[in-house]
N, C-alpha and C positions, 0 to 999 in steps of 0.2 A: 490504867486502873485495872488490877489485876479480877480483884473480889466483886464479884456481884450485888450491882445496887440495889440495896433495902426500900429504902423512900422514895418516894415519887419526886422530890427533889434531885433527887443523887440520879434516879433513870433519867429525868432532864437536862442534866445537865454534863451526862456521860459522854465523854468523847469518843470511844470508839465505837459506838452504838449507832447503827443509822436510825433516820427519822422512824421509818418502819419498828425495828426491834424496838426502838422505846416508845411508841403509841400500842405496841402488842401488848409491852411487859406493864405499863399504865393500863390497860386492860383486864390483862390478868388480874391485877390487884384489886380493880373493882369488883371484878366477879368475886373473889375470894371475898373482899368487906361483905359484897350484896349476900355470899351464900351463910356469913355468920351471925348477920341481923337476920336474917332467913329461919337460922337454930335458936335465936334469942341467945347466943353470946358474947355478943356486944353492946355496949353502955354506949347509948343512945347519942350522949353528949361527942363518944371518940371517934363513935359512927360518924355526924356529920363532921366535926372536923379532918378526919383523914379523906372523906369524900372533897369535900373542899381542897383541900392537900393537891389530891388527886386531879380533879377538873383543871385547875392551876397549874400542875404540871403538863398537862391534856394542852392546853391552850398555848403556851410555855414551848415547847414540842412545836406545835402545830403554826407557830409566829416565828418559827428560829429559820433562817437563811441558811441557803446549801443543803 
């Protein structure tokens, strides 16, 4: 997988990604949602779903073997 993954699905599920690089890159993400509910531009509803997204992929990550 050449292209850098978008979704917190896609960084879980990345093969050549160590465990490390995709609990950072699942990191990153939250900070960016947390710093845009932060601005108030984000709709509340998208907010918690992609956090949810994200924890899931966090857990996802953190239960994967190897």
């Amino acid at each position: 997988m050449s292209s850098k993954p978008t979704t917190p699905e896609d960084v879980s599920r990345h093969e050549s990604l160590t465990r490390d690089e995709k609990l950072e890159r699942l990191s990153d993400m939250k900070f960016e949602l947390e710093r845009q509910t932060g601005r108030g531009t984000a709709d509340l509803d998208q907010v918690e779903a992609r956090m949810a997204s994200i924890n899931l992929a966090v857990d996802r990550v953190k239960n994967q073997q190897g």
